[in-house]
KOLSEZA-268006 format. One record per residue (C-alpha): residue number from 0; residue in three letters; x, y, z. Coordinates in nm, 2 decimals, padded with zeros to 4 digits. Layout:
BEGIN
+-----+--------+--------+--------+--------+
! num ! residu !     px !     py !     pz !
+-----+--------+--------+--------+--------+
! NUM !    ala !      X !      Y !      Z !
...
+-----+--------+--------+--------+--------+
//
This chain:
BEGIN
+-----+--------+--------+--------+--------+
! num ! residu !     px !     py !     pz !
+-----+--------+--------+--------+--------+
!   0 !    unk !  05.82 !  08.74 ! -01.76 !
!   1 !    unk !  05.75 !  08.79 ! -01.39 !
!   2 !    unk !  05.98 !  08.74 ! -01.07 !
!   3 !    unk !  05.66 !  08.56 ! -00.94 !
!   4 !    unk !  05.68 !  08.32 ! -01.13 !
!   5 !    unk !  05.99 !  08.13 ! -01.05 !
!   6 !    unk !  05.84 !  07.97 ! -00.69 !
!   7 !    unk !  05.54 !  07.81 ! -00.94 !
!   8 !    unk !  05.82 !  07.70 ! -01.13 !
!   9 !    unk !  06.03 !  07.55 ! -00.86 !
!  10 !    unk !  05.72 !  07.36 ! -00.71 !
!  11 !    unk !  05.55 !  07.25 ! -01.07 !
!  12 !    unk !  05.93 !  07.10 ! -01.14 !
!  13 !    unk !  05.99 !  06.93 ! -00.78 !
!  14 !    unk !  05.61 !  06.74 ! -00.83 !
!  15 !    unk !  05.70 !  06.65 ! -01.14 !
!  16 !    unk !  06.04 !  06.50 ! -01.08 !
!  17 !    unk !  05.86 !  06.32 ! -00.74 !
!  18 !    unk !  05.57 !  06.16 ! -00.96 !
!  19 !    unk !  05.82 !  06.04 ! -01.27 !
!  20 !    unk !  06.07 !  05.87 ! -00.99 !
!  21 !    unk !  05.81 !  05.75 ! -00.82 !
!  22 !    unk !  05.69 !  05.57 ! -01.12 !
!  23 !    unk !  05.99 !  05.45 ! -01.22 !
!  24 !    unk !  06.24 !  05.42 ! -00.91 !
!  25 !    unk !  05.99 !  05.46 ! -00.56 !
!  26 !    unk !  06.36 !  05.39 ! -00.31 !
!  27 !    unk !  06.48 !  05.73 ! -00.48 !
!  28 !    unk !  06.20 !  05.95 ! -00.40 !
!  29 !    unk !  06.36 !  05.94 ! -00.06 !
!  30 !    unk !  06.54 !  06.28 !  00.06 !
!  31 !    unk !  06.86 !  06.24 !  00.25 !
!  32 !    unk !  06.86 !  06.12 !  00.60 !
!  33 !    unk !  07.06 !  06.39 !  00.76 !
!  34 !    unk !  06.89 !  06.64 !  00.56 !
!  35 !    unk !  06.56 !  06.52 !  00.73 !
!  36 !    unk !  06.71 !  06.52 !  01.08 !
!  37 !    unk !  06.81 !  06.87 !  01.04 !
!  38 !    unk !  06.45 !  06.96 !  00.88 !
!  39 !    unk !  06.28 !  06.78 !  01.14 !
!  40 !    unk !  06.52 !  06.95 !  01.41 !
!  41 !    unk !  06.47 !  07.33 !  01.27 !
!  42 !    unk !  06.08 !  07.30 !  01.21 !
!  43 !    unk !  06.02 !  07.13 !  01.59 !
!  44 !    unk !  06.29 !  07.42 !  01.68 !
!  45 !    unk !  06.02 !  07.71 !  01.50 !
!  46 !    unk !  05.75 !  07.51 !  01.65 !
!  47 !    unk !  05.85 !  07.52 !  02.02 !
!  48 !    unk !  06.02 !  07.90 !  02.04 !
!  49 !    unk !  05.90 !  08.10 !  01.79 !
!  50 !    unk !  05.49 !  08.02 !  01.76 !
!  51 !    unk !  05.33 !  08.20 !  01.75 !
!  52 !    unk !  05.53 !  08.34 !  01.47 !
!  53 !    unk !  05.68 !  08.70 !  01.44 !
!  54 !    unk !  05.49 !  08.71 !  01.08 !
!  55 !    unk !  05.22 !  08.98 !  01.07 !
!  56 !    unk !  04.95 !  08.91 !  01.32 !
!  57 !    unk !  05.03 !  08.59 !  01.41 !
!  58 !    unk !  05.00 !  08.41 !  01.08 !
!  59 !    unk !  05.10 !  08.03 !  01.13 !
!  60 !    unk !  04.95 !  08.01 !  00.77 !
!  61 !    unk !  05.26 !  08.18 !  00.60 !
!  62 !    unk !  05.50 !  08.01 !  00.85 !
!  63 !    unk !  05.37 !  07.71 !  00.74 !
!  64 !    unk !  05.43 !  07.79 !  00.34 !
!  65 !    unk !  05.74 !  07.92 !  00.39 !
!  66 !    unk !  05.87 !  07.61 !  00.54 !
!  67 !    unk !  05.72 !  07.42 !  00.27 !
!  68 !    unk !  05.88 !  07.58 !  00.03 !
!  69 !    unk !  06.22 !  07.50 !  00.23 !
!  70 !    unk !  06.14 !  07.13 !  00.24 !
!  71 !    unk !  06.08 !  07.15 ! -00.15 !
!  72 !    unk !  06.42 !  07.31 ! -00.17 !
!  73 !    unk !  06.56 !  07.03 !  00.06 !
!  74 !    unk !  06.41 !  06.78 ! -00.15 !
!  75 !    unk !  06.49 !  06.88 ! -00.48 !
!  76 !    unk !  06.88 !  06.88 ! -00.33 !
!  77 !    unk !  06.92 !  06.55 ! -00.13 !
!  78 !    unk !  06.66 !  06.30 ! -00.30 !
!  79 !    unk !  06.77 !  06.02 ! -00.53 !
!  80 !    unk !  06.52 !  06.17 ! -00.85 !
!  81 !    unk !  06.81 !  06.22 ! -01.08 !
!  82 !    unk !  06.93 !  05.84 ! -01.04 !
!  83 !    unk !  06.65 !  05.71 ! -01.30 !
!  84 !    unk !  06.77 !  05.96 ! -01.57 !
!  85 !    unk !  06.91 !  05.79 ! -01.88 !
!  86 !    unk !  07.23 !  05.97 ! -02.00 !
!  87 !    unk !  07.12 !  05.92 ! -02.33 !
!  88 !    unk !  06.87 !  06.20 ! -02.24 !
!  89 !    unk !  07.04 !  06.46 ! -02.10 !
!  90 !    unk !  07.15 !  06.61 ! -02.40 !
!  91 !    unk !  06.79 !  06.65 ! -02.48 !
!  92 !    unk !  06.69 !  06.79 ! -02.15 !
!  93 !    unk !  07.01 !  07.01 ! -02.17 !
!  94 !    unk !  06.93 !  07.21 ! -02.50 !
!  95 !    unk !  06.55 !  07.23 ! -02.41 !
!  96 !    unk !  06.67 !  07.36 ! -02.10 !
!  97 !    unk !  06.93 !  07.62 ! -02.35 !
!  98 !    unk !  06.59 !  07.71 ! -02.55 !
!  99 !    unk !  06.41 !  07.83 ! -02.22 !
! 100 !    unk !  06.69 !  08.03 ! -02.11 !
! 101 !    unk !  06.73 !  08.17 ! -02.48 !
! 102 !    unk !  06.33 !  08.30 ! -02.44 !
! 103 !    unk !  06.36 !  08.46 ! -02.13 !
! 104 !    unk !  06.70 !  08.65 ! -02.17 !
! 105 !    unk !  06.54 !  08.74 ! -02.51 !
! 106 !    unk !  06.25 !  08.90 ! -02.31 !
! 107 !    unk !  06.45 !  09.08 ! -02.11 !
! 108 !    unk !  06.66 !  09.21 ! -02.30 !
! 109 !    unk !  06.40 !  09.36 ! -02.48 !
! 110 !    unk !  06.20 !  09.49 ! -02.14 !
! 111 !    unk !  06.59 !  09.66 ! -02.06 !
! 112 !    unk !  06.64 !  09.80 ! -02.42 !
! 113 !    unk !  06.29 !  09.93 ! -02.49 !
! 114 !    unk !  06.18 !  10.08 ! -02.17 !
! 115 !    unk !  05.96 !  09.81 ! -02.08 !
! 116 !    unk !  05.70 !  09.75 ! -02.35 !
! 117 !    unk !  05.57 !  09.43 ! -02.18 !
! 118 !    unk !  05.54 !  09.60 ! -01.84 !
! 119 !    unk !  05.39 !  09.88 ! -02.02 !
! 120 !    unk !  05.13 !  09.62 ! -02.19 !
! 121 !    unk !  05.04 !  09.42 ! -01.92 !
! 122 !    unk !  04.95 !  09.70 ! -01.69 !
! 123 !    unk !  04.83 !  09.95 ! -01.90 !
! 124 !    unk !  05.10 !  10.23 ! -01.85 !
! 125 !    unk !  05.16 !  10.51 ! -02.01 !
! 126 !    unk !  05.47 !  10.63 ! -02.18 !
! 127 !    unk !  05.50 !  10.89 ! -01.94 !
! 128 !    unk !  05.51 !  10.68 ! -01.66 !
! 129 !    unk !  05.87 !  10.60 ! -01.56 !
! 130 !    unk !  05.98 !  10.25 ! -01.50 !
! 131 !    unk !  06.29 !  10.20 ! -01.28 !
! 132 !    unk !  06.54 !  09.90 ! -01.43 !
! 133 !    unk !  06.65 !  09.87 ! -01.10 !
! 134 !    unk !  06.31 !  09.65 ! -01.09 !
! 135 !    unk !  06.45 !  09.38 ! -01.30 !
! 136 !    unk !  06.72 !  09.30 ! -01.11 !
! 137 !    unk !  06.58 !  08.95 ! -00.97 !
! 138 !    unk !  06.50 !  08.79 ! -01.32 !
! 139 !    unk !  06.86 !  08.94 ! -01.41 !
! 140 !    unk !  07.03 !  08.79 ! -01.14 !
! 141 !    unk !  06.78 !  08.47 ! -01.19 !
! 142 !    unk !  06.90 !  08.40 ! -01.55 !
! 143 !    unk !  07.26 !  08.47 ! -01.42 !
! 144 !    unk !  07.25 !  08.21 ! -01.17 !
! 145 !    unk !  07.07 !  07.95 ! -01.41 !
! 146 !    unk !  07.31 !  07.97 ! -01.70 !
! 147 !    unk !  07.60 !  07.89 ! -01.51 !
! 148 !    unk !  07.53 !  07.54 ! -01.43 !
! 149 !    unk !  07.31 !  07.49 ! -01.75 !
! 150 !    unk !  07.73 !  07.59 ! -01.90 !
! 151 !    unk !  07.82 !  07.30 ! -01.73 !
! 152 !    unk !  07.57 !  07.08 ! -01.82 !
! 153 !    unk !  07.58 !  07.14 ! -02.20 !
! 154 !    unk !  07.96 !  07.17 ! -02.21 !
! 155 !    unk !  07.96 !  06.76 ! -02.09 !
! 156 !    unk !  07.66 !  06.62 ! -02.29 !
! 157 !    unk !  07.65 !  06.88 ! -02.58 !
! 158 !    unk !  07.96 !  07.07 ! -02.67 !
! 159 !    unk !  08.15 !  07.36 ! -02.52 !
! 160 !    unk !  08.02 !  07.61 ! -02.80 !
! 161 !    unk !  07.65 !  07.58 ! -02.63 !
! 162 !    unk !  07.76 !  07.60 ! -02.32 !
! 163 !    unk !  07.92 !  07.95 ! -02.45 !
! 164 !    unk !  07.61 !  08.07 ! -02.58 !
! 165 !    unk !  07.44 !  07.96 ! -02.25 !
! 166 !    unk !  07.69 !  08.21 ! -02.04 !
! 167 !    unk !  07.58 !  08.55 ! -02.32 !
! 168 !    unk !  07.23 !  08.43 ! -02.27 !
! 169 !    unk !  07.29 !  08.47 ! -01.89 !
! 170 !    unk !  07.51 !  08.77 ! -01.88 !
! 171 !    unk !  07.35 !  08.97 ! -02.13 !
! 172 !    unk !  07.08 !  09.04 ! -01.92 !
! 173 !    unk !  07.31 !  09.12 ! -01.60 !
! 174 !    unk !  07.54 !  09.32 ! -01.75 !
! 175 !    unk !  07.24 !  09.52 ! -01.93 !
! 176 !    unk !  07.05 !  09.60 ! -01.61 !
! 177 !    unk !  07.16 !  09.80 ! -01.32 !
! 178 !    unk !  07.21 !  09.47 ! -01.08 !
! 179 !    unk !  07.57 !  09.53 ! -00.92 !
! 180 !    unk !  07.46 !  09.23 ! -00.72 !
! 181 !    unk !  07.42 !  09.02 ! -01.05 !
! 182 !    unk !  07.79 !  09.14 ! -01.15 !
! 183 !    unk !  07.97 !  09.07 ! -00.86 !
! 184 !    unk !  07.87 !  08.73 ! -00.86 !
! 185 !    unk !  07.95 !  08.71 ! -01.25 !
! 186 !    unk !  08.28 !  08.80 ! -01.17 !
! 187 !    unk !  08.33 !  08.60 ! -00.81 !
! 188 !    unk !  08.19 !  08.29 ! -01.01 !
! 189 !    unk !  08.45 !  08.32 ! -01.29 !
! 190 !    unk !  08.77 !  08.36 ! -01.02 !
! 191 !    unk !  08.62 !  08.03 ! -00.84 !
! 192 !    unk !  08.58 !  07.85 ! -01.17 !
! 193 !    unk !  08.92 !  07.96 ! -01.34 !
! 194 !    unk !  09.08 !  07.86 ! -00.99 !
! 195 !    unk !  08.89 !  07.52 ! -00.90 !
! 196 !    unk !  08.98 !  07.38 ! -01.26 !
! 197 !    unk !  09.30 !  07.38 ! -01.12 !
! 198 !    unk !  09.27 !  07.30 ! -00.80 !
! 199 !    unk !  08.86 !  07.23 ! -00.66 !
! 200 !    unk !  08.95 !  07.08 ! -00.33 !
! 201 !    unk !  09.15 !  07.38 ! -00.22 !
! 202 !    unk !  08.89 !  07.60 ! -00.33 !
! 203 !    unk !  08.62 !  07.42 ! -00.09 !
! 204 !    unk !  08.81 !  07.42 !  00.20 !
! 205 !    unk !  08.88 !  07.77 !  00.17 !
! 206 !    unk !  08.56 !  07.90 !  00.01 !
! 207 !    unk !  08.40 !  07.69 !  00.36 !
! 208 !    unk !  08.61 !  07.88 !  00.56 !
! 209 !    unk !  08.55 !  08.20 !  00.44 !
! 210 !    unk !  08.15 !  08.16 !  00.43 !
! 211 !    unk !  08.17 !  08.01 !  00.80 !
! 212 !    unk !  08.38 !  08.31 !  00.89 !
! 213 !    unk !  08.12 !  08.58 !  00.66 !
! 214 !    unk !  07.87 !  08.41 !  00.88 !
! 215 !    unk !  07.93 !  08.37 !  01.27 !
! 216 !    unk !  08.09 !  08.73 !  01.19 !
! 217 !    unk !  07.80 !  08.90 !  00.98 !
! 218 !    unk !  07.69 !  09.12 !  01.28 !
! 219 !    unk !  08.05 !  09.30 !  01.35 !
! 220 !    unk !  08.13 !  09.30 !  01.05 !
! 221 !    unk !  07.86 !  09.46 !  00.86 !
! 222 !    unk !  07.82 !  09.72 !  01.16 !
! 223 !    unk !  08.22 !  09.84 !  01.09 !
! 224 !    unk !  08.12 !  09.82 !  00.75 !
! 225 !    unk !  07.87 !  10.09 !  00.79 !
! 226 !    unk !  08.05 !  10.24 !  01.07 !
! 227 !    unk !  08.37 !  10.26 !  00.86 !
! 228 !    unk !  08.14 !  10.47 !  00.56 !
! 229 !    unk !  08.02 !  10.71 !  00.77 !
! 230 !    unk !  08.33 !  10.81 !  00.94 !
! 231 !    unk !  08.51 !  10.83 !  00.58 !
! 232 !    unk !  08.18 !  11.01 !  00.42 !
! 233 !    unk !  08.26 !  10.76 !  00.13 !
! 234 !    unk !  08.02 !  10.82 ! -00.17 !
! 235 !    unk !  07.82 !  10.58 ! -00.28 !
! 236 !    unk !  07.51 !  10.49 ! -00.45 !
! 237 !    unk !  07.18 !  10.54 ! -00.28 !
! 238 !    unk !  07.10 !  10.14 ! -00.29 !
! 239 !    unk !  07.44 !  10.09 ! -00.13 !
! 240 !    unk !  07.39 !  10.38 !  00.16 !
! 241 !    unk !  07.07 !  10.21 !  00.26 !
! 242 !    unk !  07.18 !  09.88 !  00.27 !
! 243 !    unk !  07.47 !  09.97 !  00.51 !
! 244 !    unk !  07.21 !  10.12 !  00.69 !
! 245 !    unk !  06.97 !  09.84 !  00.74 !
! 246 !    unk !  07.27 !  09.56 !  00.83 !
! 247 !    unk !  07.36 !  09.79 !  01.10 !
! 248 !    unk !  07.00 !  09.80 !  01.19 !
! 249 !    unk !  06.98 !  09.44 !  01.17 !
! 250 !    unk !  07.27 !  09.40 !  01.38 !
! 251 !    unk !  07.20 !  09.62 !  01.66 !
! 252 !    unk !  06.88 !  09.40 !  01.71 !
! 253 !    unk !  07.06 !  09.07 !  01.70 !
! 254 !    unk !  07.16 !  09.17 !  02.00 !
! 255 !    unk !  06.85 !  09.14 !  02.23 !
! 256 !    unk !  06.82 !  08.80 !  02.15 !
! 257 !    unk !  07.11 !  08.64 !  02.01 !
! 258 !    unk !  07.09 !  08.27 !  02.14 !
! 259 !    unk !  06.73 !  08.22 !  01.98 !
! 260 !    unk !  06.62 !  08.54 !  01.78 !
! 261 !    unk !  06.28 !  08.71 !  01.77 !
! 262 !    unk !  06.13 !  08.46 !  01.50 !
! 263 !    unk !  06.03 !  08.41 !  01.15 !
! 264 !    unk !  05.97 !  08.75 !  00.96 !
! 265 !    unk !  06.06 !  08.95 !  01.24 !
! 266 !    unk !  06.28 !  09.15 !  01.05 !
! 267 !    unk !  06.04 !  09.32 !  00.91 !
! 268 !    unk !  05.88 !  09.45 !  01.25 !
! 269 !    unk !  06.20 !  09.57 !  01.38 !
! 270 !    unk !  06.15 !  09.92 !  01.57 !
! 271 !    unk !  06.38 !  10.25 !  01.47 !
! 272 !    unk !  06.47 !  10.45 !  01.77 !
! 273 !    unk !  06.47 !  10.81 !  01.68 !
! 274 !    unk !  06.81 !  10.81 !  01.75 !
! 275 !    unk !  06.86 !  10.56 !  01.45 !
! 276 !    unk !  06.61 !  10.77 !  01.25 !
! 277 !    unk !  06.82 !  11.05 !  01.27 !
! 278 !    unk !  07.13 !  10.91 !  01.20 !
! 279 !    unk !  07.04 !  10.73 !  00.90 !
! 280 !    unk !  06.99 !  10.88 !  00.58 !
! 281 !    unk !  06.76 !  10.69 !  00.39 !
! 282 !    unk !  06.65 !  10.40 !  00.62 !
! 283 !    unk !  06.36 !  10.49 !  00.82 !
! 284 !    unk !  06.11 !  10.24 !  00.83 !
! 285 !    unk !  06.19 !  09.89 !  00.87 !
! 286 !    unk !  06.29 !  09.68 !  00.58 !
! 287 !    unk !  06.09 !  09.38 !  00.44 !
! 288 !    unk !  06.40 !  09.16 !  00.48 !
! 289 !    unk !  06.78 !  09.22 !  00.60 !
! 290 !    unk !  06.92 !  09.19 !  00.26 !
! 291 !    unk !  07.19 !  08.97 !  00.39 !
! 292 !    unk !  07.07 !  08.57 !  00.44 !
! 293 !    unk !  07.33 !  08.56 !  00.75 !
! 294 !    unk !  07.19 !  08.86 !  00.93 !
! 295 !    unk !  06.82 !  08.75 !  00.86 !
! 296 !    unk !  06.90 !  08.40 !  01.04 !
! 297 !    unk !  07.06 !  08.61 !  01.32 !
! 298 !    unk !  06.79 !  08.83 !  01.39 !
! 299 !    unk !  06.47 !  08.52 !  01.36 !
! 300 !    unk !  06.65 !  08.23 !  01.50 !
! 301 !    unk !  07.00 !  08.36 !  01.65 !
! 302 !    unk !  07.34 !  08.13 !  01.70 !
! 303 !    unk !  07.07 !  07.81 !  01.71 !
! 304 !    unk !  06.97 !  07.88 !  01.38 !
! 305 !    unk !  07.31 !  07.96 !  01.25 !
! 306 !    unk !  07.46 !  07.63 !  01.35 !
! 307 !    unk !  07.15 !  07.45 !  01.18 !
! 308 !    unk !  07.24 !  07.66 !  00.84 !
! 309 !    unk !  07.58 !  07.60 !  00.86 !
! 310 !    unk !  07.55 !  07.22 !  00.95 !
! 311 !    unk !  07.34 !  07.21 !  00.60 !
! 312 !    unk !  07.59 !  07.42 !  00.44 !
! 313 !    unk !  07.85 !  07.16 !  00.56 !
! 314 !    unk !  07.63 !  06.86 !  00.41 !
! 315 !    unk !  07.59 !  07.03 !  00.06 !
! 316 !    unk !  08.00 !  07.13 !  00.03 !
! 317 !    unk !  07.99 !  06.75 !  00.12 !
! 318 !    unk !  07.82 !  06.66 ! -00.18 !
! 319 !    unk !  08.01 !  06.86 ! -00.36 !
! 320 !    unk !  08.34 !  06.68 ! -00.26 !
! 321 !    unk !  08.15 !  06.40 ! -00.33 !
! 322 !    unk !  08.11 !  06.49 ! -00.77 !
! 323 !    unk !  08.32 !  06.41 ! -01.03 !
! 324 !    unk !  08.61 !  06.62 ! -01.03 !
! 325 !    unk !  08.51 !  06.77 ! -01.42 !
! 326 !    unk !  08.19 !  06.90 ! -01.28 !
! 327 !    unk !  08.32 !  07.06 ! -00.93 !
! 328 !    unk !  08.43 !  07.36 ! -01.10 !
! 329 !    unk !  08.08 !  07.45 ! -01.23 !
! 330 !    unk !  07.90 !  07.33 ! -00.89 !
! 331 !    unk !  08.15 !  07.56 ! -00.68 !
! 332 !    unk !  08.11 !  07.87 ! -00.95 !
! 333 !    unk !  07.75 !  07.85 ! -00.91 !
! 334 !    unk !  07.75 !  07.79 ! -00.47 !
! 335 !    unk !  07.97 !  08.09 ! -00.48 !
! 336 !    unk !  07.73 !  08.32 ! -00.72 !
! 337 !    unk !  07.43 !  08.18 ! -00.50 !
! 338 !    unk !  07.62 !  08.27 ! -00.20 !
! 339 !    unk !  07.75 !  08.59 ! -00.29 !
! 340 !    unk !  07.38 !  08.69 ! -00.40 !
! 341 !    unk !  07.23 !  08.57 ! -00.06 !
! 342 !    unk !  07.46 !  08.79 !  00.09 !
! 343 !    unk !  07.39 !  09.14 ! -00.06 !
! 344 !    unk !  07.03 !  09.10 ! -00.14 !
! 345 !    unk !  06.68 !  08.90 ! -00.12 !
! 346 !    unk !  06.54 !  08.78 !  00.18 !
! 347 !    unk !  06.59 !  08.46 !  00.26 !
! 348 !    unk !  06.26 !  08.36 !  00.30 !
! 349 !    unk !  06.09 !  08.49 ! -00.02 !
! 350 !    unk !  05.95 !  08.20 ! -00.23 !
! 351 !    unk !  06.12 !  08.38 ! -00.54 !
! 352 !    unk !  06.43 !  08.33 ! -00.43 !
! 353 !    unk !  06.39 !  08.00 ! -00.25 !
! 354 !    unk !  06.20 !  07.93 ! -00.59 !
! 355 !    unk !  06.50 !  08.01 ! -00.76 !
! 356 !    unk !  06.75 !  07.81 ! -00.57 !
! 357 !    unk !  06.58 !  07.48 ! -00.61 !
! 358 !    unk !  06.56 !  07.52 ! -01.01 !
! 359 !    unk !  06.97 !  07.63 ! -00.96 !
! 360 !    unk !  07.06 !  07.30 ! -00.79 !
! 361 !    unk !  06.85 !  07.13 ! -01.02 !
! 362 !    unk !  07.02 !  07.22 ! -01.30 !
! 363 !    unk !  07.40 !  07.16 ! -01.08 !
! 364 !    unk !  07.30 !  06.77 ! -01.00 !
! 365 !    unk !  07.18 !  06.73 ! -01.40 !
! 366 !    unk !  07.51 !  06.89 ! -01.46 !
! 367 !    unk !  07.73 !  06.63 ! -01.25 !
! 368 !    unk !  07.57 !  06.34 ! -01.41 !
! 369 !    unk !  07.85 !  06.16 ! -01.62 !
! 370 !    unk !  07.80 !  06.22 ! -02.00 !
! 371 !    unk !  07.68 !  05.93 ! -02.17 !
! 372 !    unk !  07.98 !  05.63 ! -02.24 !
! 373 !    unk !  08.11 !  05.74 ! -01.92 !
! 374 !    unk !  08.36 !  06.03 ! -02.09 !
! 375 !    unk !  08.41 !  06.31 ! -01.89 !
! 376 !    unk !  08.36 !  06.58 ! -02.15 !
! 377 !    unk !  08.24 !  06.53 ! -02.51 !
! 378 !    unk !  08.46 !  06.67 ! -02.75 !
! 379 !    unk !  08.46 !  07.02 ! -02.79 !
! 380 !    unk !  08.42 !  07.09 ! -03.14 !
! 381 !    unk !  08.53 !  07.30 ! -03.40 !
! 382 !    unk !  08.49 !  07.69 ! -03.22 !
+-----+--------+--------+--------+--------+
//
């Protein structure tokens, strides 16, 4: 019902996997090793350089929840709380997970179809007051990036006919709202799953190259980017316009401290010079977030931070070299949605969207659990 509500979600779900395994298995409670080094080497990193934080008026207190919700992220992705699961269970948990996804694509399909009658209810608006769809693009995109592993998940313990009906209850809602963001990783995630049935280690290596390249490069790139659209005059929507126009914002700054960055949140405090105020069109205040997860490390923690992000990037295309082959396509479709997504829009640091990624890789680890009797896909059933 409410973008807000997906960090709640995320954190309610990571204390109740953490109390269950430690009840039943305590050793698998424990996150990855590495993955606490480079925690414990990114937060002493923060701690030394960048506190008092570039957040509002120095507010450690924000700092300090936004690197808790990271850890919960961290932990829901390296800890051992999907060993205890039975896989006589996971079909259950899979079609109660299908159920929830069915009631909140039903939702919003009806918010997108009926100009937004439970917005409308909850805050008392009238019908003359215009509601922009754009506003749903979030929960769009969220649903998006949840039935795609969910697919995977049913397809091996339930049958490939729900994990159909678990892609429509996730498109639906994309391809109804106005979210290009949310269709361009619909489509990127079906080239990488189409090609990585085929052949999943090639599409690692290369989709590791490519993001490793996206990143270190993010500054000239975006910059010719916008560059290249001005000098062309190419048309394009207003969402589009601005966004060029805040990377090249972005990576202008990147440049006064690229070795260590101006700190956490300082994106959002990033000066316009008049001459940047005249020259763009529609960006002229500074943006709550870069709108590009590569950019936003650039500017708030520079090359340090990028090598720490790419060294965890390294240790979770690890783990996926590491599933069963039958459940790489899914976990590469979904990296590539999650990455394409991180790319063009939220801010790295909002709790929705961090929020959102911990329920994601949730769902991918459930979905590389072997089905029960050790097949690797039940049969597929009459279609």
């Amino acid at each position: 019902m409410a973008k807000q509500a997906m960090a709640p979600v995320s954190i309610a779900l990571a204390l109740g996997l953490l109390a269950v395994t430690l009840c039943n298995q305590r050793r698998s409670a424990l996150p990855s090793l590495s993955v606490v080094l480079l925690f414990a080497v990114f937060v002493t990193y923060v701690a030394g350089v960048h506190l008092p934080p570039a957040l509002g008026e120095a507010d450690w207190a924000e700092t300090i929840a936004k690197l808790g919700m990271l850890a919960i992220v961290l932990w829901l992705a390296s800890a051992g709380w999907n060993g205890p699961i039975r896989s006589d269970r996971l079909a259950f948990i899979a079609r109660w997970a299908l159920a929830g996804l069915a009631i909140g694509s039903a939702f919003l399909l009806m918010e997108l179809t009926f100009d937004s009658p439970f917005r409308r209810l909850s805050d008392g608006l009238a019908a003359s007051v215009v509601i922009d769809p754009a506003r749903y693009n979030r929960p769009a995109v969220g649903l998006l990036l949840l039935s795609l592993p969910l697919a995977g998940l049913l397809a091996r313990q339930v049958g490939r006919r729900h994990a159909l009906v678990a892609l429509l209850l996730g498109l639906a809602p994309a391809l109804a709202s106005q979210s290009a963001a949310g269709w361009l990783a619909a489509l990127i995630a079906a080239l990488v799953y189409v090609t990585a049935r085929w052949r999943p280690r090639a599409v690692l290596i290369a989709g590791s190259v490519l993001t490793v390249g996206l990143v270190i490069g993010a500054p000239p790139l975006l910059t010719a980017a916008y560059q290249t659209s001005v000098r062309q005059e190419i048309a394009m929507p207003l969402s589009f316009t601005d966004r060029l126009e805040i990377w090249d914002h972005a990576s202008d700054a990147i440049r006064q401290a690229p070795w260590t960055g101006q700190g956490l949140g300082s994106v959002r405090h990033l000066p316009l010079s008049d001459e940047q105020r005249s020259r763009y069109r529609y960006h002229k205040a500074p943006a709550t977030h870069a709108h590009n997860a590569a950019l936003q490390i650039w500017v708030e923690f520079g090359a340090i931070g990028i090598a720490v992000g790419l060294v965890l990037l390294g240790i979770a295309a690890n783990a996926i070299r590491q599933m069963d082959r039958n459940a790489q396509p899914v976990a590469l479709a979904t990296a590539s949605a999650l990455l394409v997504i991180a790319m063009v829009s939220f801010g790295l640091w909002q709790e929705t969207w961090m929020g959102l990624i911990g329920v994601t890789i949730v769902v991918i680890r459930l979905a590389a659990l072997p089905a029960p009797g050790g097949m690797a896909e039940p049969p597929a059933g009459p279609v």
